[in-house]
C-alpha beads as a LAMMPS data file, in Angstrom:
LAMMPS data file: protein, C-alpha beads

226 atoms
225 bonds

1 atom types
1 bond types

-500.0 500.0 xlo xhi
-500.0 500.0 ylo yhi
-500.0 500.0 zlo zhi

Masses

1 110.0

Atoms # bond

1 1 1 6.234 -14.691 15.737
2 1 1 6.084 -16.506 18.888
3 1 1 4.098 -14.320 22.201
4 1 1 7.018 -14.331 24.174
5 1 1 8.868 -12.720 21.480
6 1 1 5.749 -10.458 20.197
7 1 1 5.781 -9.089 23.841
8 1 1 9.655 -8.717 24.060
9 1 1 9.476 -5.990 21.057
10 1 1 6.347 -4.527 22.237
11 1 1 8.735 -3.947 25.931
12 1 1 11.603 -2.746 23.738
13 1 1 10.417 -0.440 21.455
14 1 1 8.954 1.594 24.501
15 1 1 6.208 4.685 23.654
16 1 1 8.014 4.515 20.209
17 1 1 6.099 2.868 16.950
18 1 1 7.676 -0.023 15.191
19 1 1 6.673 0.671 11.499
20 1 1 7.150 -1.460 8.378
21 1 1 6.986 -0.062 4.889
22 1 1 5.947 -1.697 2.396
23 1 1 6.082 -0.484 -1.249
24 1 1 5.433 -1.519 -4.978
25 1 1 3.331 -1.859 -8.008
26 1 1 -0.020 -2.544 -8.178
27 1 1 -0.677 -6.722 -8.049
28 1 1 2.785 -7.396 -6.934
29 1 1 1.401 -8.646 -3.588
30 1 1 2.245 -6.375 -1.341
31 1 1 -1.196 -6.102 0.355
32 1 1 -1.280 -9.843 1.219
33 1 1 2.284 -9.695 2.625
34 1 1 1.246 -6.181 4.313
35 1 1 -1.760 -7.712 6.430
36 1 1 0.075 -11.211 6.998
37 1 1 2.822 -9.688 8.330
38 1 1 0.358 -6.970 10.820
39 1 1 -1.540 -10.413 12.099
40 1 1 1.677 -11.958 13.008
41 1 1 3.551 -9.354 14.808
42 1 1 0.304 -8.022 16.358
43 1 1 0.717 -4.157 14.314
44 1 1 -2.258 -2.389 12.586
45 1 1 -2.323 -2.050 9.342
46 1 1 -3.431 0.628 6.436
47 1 1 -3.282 -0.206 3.191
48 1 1 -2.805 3.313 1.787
49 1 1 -3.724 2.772 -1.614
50 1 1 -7.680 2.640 0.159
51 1 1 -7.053 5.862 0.930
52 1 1 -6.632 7.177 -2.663
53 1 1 -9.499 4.671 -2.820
54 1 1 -11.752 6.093 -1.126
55 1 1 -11.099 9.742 -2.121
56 1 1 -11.542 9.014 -5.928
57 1 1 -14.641 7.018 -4.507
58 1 1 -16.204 9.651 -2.808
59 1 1 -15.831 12.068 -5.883
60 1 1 -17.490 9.561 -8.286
61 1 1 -19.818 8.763 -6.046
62 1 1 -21.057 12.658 -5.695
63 1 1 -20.716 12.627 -9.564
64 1 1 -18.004 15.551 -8.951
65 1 1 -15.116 15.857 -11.397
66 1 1 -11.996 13.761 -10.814
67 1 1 -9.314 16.827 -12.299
68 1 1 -10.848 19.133 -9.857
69 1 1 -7.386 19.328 -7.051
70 1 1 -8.936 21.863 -5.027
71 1 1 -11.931 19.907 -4.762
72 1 1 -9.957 16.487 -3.851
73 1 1 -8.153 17.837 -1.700
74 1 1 -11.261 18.678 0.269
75 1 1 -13.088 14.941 0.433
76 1 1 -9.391 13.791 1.527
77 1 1 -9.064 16.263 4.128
78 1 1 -12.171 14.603 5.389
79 1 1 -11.383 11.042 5.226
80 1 1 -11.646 8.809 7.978
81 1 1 -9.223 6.120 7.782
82 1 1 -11.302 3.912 10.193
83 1 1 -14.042 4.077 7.624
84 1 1 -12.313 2.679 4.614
85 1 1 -13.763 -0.680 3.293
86 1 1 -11.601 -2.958 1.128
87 1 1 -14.942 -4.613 -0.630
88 1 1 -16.637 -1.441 -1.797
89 1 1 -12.997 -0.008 -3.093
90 1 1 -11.443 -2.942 -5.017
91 1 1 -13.623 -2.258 -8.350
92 1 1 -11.995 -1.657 -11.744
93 1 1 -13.519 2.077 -12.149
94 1 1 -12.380 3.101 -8.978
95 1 1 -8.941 2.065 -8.877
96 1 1 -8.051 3.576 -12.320
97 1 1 -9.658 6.685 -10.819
98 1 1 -7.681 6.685 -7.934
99 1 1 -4.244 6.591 -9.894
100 1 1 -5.684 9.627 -11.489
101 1 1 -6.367 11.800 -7.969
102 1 1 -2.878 10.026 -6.913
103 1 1 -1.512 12.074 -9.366
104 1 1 -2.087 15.487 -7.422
105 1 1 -0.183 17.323 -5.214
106 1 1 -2.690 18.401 -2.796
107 1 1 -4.407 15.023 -2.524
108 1 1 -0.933 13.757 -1.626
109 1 1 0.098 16.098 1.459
110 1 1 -3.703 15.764 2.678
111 1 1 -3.492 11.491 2.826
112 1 1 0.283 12.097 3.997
113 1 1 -0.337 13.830 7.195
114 1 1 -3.134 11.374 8.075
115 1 1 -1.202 7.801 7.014
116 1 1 2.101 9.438 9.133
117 1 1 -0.341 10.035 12.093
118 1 1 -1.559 6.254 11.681
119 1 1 2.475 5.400 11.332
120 1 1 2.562 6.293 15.306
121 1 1 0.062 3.745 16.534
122 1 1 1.524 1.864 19.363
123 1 1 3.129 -1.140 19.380
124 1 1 4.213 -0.373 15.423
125 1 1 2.361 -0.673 12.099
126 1 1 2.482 -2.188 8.834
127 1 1 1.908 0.666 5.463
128 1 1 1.826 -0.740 2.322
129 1 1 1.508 1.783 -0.973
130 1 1 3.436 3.765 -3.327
131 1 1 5.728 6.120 -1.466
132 1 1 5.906 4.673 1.943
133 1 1 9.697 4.443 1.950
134 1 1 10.948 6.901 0.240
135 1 1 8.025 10.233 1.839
136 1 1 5.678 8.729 4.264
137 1 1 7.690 6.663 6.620
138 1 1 11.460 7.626 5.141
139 1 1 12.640 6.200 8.977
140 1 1 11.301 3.306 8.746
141 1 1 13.848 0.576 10.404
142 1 1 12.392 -2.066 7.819
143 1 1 11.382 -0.956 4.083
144 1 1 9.996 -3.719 1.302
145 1 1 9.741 -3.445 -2.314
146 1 1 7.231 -6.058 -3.584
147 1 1 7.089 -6.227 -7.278
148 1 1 6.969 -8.867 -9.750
149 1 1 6.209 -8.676 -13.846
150 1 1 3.905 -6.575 -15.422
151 1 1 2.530 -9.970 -17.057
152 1 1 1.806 -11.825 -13.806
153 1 1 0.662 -8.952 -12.007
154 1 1 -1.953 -8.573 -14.857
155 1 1 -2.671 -12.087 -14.919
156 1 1 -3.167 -11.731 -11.095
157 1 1 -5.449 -8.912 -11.899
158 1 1 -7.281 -11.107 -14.454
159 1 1 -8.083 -13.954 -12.191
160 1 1 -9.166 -11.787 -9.624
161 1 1 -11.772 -10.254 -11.474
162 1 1 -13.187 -13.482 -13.044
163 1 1 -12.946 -15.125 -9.013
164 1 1 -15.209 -11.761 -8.243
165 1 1 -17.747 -13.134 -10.540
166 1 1 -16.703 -10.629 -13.350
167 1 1 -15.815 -10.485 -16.622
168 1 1 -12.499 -9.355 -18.400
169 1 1 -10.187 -9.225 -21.298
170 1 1 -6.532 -10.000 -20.143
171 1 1 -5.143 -7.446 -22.681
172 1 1 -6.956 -5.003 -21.388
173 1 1 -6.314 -5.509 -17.857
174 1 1 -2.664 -6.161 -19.298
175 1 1 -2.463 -2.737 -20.885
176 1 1 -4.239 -0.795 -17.606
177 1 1 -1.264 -2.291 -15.043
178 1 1 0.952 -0.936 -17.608
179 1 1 -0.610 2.452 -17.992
180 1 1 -0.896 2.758 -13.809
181 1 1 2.855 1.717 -13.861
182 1 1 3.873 4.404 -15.952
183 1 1 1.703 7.478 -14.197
184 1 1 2.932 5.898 -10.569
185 1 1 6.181 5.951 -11.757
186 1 1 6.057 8.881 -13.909
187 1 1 4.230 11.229 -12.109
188 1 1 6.179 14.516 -10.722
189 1 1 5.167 14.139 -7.513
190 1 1 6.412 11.087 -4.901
191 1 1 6.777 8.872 -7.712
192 1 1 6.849 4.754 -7.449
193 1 1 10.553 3.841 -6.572
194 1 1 11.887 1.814 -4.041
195 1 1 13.809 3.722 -1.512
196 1 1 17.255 3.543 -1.495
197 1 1 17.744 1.033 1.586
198 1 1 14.531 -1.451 0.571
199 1 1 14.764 -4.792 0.167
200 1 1 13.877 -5.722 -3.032
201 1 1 10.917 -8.754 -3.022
202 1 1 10.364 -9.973 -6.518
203 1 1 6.889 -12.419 -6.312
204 1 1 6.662 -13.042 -9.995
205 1 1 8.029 -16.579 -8.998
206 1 1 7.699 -16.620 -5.330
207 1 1 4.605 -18.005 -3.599
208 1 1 3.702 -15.687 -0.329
209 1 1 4.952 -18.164 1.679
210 1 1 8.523 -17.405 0.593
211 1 1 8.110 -13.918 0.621
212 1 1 6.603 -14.065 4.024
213 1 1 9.309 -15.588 5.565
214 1 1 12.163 -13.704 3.554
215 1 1 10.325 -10.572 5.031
216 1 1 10.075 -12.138 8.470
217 1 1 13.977 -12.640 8.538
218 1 1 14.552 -8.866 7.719
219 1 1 11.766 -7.899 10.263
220 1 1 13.310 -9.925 13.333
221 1 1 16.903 -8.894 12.819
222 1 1 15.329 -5.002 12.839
223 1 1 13.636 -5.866 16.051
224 1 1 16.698 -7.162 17.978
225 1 1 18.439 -3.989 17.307
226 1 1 15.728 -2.070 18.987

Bonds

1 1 1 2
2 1 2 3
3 1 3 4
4 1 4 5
5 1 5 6
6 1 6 7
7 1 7 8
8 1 8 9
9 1 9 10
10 1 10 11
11 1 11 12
12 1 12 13
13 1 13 14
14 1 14 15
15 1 15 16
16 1 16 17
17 1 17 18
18 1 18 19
19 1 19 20
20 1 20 21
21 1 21 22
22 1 22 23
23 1 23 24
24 1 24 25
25 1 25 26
26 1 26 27
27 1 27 28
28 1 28 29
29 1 29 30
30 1 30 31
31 1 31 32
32 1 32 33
33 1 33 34
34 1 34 35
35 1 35 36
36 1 36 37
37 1 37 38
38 1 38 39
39 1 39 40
40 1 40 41
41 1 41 42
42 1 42 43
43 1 43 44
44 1 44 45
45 1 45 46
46 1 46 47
47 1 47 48
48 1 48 49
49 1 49 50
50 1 50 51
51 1 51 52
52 1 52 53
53 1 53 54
54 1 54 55
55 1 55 56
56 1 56 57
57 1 57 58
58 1 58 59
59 1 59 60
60 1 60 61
61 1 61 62
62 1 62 63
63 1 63 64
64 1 64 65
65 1 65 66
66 1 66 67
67 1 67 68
68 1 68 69
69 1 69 70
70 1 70 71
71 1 71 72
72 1 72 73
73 1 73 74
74 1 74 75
75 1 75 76
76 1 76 77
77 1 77 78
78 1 78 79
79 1 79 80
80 1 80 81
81 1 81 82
82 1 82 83
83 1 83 84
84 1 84 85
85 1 85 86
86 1 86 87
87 1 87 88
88 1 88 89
89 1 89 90
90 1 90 91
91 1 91 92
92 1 92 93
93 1 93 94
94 1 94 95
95 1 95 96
96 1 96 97
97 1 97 98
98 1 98 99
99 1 99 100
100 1 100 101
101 1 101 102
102 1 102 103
103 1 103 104
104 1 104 105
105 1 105 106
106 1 106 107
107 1 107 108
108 1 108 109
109 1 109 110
110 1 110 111
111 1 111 112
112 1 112 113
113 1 113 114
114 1 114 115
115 1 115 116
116 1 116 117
117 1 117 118
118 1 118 119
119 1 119 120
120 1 120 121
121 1 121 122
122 1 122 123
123 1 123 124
124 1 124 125
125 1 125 126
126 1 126 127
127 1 127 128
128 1 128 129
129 1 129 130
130 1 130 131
131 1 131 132
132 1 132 133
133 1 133 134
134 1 134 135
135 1 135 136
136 1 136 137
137 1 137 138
138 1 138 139
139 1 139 140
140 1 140 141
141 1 141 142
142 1 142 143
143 1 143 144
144 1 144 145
145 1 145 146
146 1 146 147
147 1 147 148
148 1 148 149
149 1 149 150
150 1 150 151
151 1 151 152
152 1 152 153
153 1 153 154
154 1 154 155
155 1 155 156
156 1 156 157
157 1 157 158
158 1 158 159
159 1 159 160
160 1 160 161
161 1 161 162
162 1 162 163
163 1 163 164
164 1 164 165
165 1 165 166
166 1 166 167
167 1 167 168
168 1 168 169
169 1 169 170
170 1 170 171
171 1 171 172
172 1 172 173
173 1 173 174
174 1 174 175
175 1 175 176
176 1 176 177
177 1 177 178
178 1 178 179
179 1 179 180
180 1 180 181
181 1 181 182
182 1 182 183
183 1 183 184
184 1 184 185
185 1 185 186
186 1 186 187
187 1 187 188
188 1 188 189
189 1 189 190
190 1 190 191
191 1 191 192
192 1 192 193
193 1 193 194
194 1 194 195
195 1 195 196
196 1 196 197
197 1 197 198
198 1 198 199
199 1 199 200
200 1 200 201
201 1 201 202
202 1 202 203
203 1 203 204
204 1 204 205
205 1 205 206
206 1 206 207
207 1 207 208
208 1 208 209
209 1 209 210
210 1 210 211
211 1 211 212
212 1 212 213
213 1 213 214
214 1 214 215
215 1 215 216
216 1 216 217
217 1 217 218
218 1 218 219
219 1 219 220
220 1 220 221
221 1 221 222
222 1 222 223
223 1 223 224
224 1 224 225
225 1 225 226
């Protein structure tokens, strides 16, 4: 986005936060879009899937039970969002223990309160998870759905984890997006969906590029009504 224009919705928006949701599966993309599109329009950014991260993190890393909800609820009471580090939170262990903890009630209306309070930041922000659309950010003038198929998402996955320096079995990884899939989407809770007024992105054939720019068109026209 050119400055001139940067500063322009900056002037309009007033003391009022521009935010950008940004939902959809896990290895659809939506993270790369997510911190693309923060860098170009100058917003912050919180990927909010770190902080179901870093909650399932901490309890692993205090070797305290993961179906404990009172006790989750607790570490993500505490969380700082300012802490959260991508590197330490990508692994394997900790993301399938995160869609676990995602699962609960509790944890949810804890991480809620503290990813709305980010939503506020001044001049506008960029969330990219599960349920940013449809219970975090429900007002959000522009809502994404990234998503793409469960067989290039896990091939995604796969060549991550070998590009890490790890190893991997694609039909495992294959079967573990699908297993996430179904408790996002299944679970009682602010299930995956997108919200009713998303855009729909589908990346299983679509480099970023394209998605970028598709996003960028939907983003601009939001900003001129502002």
């Amino acid at each position: 986005m050119p400055e001139a224009n940067r500063e322009q919705a900056v002037v309009k928006e007033g003391k009022k936060s521009f935010t950008i949701a940004i939902d959809g599966p896990a290895a659809a993309g939506k993270g790369t879009l997510s911190r693309r599109i923060a860098a170009e329009y100058g917003f912050h950014h919180l990927d909010t899937g770190l902080t179901y991260r870093a909650t399932a993190h901490a309890l692993l890393k205090q070797g305290l039970p993961l179906d404990d909800e009172a006790l989750a609820e607790k570490v993500a009471l505490a969380l700082d969002l300012s802490g959260l580090d991508r590197e330490v939170l990508s692994s394997h262990e900790i993301g399938d223990a995160a869609s676990r903890v995602a699962a609960m009630p509790a944890v949810r209306r804890a991480l809620v309160v503290a990813q709305r309070r980010f939503a506020g930041k001044l001049p506008g922000t960029v969330l990219d998870g599960r349920d940013i659309g449809t219970v975090v950010c429900p007002d959000a003038p522009v809502k994404l759905y990234v998503t793409a198929s469960p067989e290039v998402r896990a091939r995604r996955r796969f060549d991550e984890i070998l590009q890490r320096g790890g190893s991997a079995d694609y039909a495992v990884v294959f079967d573990d997006v699908k297993r996430r899939d179904e408790r996002d989407m299944g679970r009682a809770d602010s299930p995956l969906k997108p919200a009713e007024d998303a855009h729909l992105l589908d990346t299983s054939e679509m480099s970023i590029e394209a998605a970028f720019q598709a996003a960028r068109s939907l983003i601009d026209a939001a900003l001129k009504t502002i």
